[in-house]
C-alpha positions as CSV (number, residue, x, y, z in Angstrom):
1,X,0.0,0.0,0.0
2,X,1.2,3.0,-0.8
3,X,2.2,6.1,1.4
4,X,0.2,8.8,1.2
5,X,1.2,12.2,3.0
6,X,0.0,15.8,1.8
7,X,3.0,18.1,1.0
8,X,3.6,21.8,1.9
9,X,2.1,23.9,-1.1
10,X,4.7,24.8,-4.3
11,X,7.0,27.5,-3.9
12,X,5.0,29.8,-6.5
13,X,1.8,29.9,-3.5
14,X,1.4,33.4,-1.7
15,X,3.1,32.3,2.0
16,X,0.7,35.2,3.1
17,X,-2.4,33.1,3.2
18,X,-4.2,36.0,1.9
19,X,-7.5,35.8,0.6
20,X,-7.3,39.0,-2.1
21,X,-6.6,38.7,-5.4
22,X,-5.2,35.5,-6.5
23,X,-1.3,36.1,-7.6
24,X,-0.7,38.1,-10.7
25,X,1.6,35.2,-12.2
26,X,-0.3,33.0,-14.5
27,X,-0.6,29.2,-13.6
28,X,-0.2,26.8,-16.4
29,X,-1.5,23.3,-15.9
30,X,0.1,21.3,-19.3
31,X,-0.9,17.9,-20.7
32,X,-4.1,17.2,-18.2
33,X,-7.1,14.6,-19.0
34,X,-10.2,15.4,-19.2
35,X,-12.8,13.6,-18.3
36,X,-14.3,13.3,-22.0
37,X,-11.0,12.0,-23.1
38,X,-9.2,15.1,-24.5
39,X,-5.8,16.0,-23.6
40,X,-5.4,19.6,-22.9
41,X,-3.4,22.8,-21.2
42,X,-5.2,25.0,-18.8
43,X,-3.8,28.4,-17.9
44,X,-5.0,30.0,-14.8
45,X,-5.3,33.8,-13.9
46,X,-6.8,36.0,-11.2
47,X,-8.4,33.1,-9.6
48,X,-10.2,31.8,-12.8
49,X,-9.5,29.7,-15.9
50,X,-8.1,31.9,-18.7
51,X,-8.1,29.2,-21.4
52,X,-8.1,25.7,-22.2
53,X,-6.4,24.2,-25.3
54,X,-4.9,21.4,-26.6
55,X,-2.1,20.3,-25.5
56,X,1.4,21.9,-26.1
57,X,-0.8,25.3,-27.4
58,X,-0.6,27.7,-24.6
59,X,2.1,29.4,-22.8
60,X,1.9,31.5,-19.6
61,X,0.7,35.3,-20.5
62,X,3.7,36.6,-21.6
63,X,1.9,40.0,-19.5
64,X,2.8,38.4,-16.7
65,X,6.1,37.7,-15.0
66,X,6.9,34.7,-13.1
67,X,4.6,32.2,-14.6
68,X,5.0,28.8,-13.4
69,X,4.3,25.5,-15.5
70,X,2.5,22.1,-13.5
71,X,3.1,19.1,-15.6
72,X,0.0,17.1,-15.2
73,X,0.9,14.2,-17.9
74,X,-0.6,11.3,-15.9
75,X,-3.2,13.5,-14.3
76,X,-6.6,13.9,-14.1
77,X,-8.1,17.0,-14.0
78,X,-11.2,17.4,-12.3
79,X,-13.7,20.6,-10.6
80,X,-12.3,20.7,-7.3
81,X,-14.5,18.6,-4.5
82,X,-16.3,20.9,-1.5
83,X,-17.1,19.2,2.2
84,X,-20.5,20.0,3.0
85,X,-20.9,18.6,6.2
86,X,-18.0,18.5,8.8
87,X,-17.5,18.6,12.0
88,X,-14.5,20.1,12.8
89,X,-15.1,21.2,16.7
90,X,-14.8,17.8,17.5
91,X,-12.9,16.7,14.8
92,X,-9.6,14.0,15.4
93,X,-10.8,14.0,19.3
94,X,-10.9,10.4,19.1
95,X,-7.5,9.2,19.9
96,X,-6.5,12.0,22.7
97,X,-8.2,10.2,25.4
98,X,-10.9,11.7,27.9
99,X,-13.7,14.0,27.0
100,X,-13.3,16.1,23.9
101,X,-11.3,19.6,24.8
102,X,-13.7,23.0,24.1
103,X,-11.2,25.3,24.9
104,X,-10.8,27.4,22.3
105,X,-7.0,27.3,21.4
106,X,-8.1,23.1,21.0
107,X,-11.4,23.9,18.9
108,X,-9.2,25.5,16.7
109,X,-6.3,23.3,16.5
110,X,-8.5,20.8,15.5
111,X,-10.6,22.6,12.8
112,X,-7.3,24.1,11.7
113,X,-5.4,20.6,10.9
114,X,-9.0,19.0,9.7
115,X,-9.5,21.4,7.2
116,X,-6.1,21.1,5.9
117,X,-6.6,17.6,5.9
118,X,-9.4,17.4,4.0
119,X,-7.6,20.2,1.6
120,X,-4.9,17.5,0.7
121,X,-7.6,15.3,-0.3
122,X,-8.7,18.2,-2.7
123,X,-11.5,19.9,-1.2
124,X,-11.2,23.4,-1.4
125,X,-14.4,24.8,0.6
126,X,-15.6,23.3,3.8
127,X,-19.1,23.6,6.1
128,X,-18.6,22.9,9.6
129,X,-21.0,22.8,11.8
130,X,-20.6,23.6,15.3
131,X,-22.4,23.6,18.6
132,X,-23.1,26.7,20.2
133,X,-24.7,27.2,23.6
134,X,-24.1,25.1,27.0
135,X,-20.9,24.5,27.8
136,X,-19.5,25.6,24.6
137,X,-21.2,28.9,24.4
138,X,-19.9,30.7,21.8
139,X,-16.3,29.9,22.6
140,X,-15.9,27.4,19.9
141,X,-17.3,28.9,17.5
142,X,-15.1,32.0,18.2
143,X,-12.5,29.6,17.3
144,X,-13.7,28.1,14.4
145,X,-14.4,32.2,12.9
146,X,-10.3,32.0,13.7
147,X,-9.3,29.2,11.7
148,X,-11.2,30.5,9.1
149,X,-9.5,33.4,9.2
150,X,-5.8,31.4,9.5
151,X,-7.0,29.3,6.4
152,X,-7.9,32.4,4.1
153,X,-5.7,32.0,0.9
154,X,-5.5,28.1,1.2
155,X,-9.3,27.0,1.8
156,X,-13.1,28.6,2.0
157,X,-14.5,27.3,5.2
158,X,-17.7,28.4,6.7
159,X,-19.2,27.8,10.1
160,X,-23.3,26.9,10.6
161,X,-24.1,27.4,14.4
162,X,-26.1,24.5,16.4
163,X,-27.6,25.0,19.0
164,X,-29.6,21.9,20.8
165,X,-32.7,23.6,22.5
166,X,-34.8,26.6,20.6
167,X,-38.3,26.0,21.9
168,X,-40.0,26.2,25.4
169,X,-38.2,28.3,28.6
170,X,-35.3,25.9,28.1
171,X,-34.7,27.4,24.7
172,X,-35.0,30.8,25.1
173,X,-31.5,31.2,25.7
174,X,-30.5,29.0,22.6
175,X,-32.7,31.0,20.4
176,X,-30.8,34.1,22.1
177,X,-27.8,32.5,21.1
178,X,-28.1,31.5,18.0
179,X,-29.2,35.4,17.3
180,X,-25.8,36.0,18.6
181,X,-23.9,33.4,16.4
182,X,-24.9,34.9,13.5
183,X,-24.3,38.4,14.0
184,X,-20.7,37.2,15.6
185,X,-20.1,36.0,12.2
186,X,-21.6,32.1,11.6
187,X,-22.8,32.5,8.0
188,X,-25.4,29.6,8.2
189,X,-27.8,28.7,11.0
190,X,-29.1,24.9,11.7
191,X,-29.0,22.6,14.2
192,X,-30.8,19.0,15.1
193,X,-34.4,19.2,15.2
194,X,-35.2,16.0,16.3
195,X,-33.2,16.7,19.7
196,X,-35.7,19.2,20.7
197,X,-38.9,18.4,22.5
198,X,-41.1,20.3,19.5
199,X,-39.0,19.7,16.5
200,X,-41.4,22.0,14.3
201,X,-40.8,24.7,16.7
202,X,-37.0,24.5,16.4
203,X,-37.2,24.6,12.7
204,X,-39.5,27.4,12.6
205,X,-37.3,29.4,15.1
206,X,-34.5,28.9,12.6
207,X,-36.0,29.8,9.7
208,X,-36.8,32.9,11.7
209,X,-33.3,33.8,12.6
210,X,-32.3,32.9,8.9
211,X,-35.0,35.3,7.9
212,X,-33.8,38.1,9.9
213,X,-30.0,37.6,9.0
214,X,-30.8,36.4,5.7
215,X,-28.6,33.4,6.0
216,X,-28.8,29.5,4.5
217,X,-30.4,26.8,6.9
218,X,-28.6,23.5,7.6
219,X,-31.0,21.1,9.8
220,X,-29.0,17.9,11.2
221,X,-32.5,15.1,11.1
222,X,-32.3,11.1,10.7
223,X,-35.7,11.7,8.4
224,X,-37.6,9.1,10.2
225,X,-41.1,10.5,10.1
226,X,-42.6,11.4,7.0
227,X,-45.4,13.9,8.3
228,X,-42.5,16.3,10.2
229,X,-40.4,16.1,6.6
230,X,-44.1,17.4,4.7
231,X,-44.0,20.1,7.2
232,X,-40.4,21.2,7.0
233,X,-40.6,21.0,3.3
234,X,-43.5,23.5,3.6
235,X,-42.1,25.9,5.7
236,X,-38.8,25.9,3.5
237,X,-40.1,26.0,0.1
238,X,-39.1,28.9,-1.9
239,X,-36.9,30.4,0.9
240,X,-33.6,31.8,-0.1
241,X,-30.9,31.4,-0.1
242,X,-31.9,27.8,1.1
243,X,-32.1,25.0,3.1
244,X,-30.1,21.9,3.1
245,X,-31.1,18.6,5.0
246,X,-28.6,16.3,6.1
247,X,-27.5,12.8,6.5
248,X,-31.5,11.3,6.2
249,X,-30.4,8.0,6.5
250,X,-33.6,7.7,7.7
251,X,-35.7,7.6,4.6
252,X,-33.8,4.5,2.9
253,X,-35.9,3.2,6.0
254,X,-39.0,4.1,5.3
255,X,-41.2,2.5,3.0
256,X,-40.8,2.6,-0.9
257,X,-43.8,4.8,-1.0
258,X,-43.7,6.8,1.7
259,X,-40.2,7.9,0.7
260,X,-40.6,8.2,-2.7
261,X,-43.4,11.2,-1.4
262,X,-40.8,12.4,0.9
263,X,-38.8,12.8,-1.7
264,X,-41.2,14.9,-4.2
265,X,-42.1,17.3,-1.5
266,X,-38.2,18.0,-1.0
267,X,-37.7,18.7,-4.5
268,X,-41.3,20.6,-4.8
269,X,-39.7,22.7,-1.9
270,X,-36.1,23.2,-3.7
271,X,-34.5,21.2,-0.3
272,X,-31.2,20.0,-1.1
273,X,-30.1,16.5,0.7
274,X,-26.9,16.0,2.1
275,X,-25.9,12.3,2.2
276,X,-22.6,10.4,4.1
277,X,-21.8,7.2,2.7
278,X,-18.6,7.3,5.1
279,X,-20.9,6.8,8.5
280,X,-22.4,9.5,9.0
281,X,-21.7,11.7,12.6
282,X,-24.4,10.4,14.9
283,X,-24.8,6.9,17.2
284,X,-24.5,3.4,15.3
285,X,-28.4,3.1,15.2
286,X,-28.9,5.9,12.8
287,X,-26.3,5.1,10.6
288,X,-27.0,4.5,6.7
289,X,-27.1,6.4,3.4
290,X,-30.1,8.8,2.3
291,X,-31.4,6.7,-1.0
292,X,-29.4,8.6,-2.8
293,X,-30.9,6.8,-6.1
294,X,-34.5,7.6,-4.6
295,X,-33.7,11.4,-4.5
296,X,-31.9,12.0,-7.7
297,X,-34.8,11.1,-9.7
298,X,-37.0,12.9,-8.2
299,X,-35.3,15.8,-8.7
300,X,-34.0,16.7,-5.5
301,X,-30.0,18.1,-5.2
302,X,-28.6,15.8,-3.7
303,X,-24.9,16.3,-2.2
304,X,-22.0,14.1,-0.3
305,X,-20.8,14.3,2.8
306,X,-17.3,13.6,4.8
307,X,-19.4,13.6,9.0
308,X,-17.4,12.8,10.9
309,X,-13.7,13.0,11.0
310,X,-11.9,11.1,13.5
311,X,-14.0,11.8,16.5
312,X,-16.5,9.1,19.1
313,X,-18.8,8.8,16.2
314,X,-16.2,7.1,13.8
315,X,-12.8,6.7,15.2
316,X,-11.7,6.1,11.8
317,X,-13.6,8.4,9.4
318,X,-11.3,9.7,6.4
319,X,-13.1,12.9,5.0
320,X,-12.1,12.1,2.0
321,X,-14.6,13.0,-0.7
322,X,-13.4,10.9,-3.5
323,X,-14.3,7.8,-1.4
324,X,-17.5,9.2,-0.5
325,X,-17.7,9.1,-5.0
326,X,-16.3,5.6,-4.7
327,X,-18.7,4.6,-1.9
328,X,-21.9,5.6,-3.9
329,X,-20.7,4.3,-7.4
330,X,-19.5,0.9,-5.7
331,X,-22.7,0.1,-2.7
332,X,-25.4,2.9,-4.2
333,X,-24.9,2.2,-8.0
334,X,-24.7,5.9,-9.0
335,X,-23.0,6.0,-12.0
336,X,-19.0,7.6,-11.8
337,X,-19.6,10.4,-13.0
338,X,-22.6,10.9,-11.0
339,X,-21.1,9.8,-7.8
340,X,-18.3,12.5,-8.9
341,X,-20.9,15.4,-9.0
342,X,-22.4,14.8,-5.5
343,X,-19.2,15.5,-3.8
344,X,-18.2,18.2,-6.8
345,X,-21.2,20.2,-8.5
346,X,-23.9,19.6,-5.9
347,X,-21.8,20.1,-3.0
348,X,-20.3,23.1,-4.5
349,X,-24.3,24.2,-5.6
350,X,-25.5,23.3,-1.7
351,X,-23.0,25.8,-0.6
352,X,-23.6,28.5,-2.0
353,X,-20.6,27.9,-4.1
354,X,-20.2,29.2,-8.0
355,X,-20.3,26.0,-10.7
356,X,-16.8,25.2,-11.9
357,X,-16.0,23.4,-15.3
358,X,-13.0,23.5,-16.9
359,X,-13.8,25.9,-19.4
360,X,-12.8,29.6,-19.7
361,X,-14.3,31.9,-17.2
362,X,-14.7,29.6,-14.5
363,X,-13.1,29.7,-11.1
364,X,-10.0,27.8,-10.6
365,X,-11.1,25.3,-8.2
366,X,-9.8,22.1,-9.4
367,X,-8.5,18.5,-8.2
368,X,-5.7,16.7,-10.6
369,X,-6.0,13.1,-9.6
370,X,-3.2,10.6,-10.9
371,X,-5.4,8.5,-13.5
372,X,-6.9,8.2,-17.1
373,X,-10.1,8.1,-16.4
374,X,-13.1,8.8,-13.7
375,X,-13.5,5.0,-12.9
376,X,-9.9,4.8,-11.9
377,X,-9.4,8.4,-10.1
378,X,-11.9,6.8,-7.5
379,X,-10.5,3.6,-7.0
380,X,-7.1,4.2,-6.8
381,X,-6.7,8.3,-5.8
382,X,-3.6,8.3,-4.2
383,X,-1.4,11.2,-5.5
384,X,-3.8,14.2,-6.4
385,X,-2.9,18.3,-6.8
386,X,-5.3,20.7,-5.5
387,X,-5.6,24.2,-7.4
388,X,-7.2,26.5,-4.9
389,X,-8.5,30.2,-6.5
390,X,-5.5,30.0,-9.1
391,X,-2.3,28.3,-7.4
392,X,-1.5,25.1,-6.5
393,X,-2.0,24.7,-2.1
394,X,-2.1,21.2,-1.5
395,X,0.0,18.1,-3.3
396,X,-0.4,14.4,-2.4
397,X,2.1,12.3,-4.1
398,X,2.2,8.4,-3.8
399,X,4.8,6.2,-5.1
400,X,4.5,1.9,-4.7
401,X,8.3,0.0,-5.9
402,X,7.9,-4.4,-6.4
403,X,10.5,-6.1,-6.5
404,X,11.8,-7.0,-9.7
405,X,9.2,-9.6,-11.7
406,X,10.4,-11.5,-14.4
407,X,6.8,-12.0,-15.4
408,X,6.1,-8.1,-15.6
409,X,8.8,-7.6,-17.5
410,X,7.7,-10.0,-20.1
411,X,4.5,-8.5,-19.7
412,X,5.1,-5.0,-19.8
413,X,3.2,-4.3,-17.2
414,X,3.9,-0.4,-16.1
415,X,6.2,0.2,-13.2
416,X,6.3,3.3,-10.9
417,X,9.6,3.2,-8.8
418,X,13.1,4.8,-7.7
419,X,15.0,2.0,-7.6
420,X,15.0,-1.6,-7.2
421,X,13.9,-2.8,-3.6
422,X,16.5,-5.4,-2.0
């Protein structure tokens, strides 16, 4: 098996971090694969996609000094992955020991090195969510706001405040809160519904905040009770600028038809469904997929998660979104490319994100993963390069050496190595 560890951006990245305007030297990206087969040179500028043409027909814009070349023969080249659903307060906790830390110079440690981690596997924008209220108060997500700030230049990452109780006297001083999140900066309100003793309550008192501050919604909810869903659907149909249900694993419980209604009144109400084929961030007996098939054809956005990263509720999560695309095109059926677009294009589209293709004018948000084609990018994505708003911020690079095989030398079966192991 090979060794995979992220790498320290190129040289040519700003060491600033800063989130302005993307450096003035143009970025050209020669001899990448597309994934309809062509074989082409991208050149980047000002955080967006100049050109594309064939291979060997562009050079850096001689306007600009200090334009750097990326050899990407091998490669490739894909819309850069987004992680809608993290959870980097509590993120790698798992293997300290003892209860998780909420100190803030630990809450952002942790978000800090998560969202780096899920960088190097090529997502360039991230959602966290994160508690606020009880014993957290507004102390971690003080320190998520900081990591954000840190992480400008390298990665987008966003924080959705969640607090547990919103209805009743109890939850007077998390509806209080929550106010307070999102004027403290927390760009999207959510929470868990089903945790509260009214669960419509709760939702309405989001949708109220997120009215007032004119903020996304991102509701936490297992999805086991159709009627609540027809409700929430109603309530959040037509608002803007949206709301985004996540992980449902509940529904692929539900039966055939009471689902399949579930999932017309989501897409009549323009809801977009989070899914986590990785296990999800909650106890073992709400784990599961959303039916992801289910969804998709009845028209409802439907994007991939990461959960959760190392923490009690999976020791041994990745957040890796390329395996999330390998888990639903290998146990889900999705097709590759569609698997590719729920942790690509819908993620990016739940977010609030622009599209990216690689075409001129798009943003330069883009993932070169070692490989011909889609199929084998997600089975085997070891060594990948992750263009973040015009420069290269994150490389991967994996190398496996054999022995020496008589029988793959008569073969001519393709080698990668250094040298000859002993």
């Amino acid at each position: 098996m090979p060794d995979s560890q992220p790498q320290p951006p190129s040289s040519s990245s700003n060491p600033s971090g800063s989130s302005g305007p993307s450096d003035p030297a143009a970025l050209l990206l020669c001899g990448a694969r597309l994934t309809d087969g062509r074989t082409v040179d991208v050149r980047l500028g000002g955080g967006r996609i100049e050109a594309v043409g064939t291979a060997g027909s562009l050079a850096p814009d001689p306007a600009r000094a200090g334009g750097t070349r990326v050899d990407l023969s091998g490669y490739l080249l894909l819309p850069a992955p987004a992680e809608p659903h993290a959870h980097g307060d509590t993120a790698l906790s798992a293997d300290r020991g003892g209860p998780v830390s909420h100190a803030p110079e630990d809450v952002q440690r942790r978000v800090t090195e998560a969202a780096l981690l899920q960088l190097g596997h090529g997502a360039t924008a991230v959602r966290a969510h994160v508690r606020v209220g009880d014993v957290q108060g507004l102390g971690a997500l003080a320190a998520v706001l900081q990591a954000r700030h840190s992480l400008r230049g390298l990665a987008e990452l966003t924080a959705v405040a969640m607090p547990r109780v919103l209805t009743g006297r109890a939850g007077a001083d998390g509806l209080a809160i929550l106010r307070d999140a999102a004027k403290m900066g927390a760009s999207v309100v959510g929470g868990c519904p089903d945790l509260d003793p009214d669960p419509t309550g709760y939702v309405e008192a989001v949708l109220e905040v997120a009215s007032e501050h004119g903020c996304p919604v991102d509701l936490h909810t297992d999805a086991v009770d159709p009627a609540r869903l027809a409700r929430l659907a109603v309530m959040a149909g037509g608002m803007r600028p949206g709301v985004t249900l996540g992980p449902c694993a509940g529904l692929a419980r539900l039966p055939a038809e009471a689902a399949a209604r579930v999932a017309d009144q989501l897409a009549a109400a323009g809801v977009s469904v989070v899914c986590l084929p990785q296990g999800g961030c909650g106890s073992v007996d709400r784990r599961g997929t959303a039916p992801v098939r289910l969804l998709r054809a009845a028209g409802v956005r439907v994007a991939a998660g990461s959960g959760a990263l190392r923490d009690l509720s999976n020791p041994v999560g990745r957040g890796d979104p390329l395996e999330a695309a390998y888990l639903l095109a290998s146990r889900h059926g999705l097709r590759p490319e569609d698997a590719y677009d729920t942790v690509s294009a819908a993620s990016r589209a739940a977010l609030g994100l622009p599209q990216v293709r690689v075409e001129a004018g798009f943003p330069a948000e883009l993932l070169a993963v070692r490989g011909d084609h889609l199929p084998g990018a997600l089975s085997l994505a070891y060594s990948r390069i992750v263009v973040h708003r015009g420069r290269v911020v994150a490389r991967t690079s994996a190398v496996r050496e054999y022995c020496n095989s008589a029988a793959a030398a008569e073969l001519g079966l393709p080698r990668q190595g250094r040298g000859e192991l002993s």
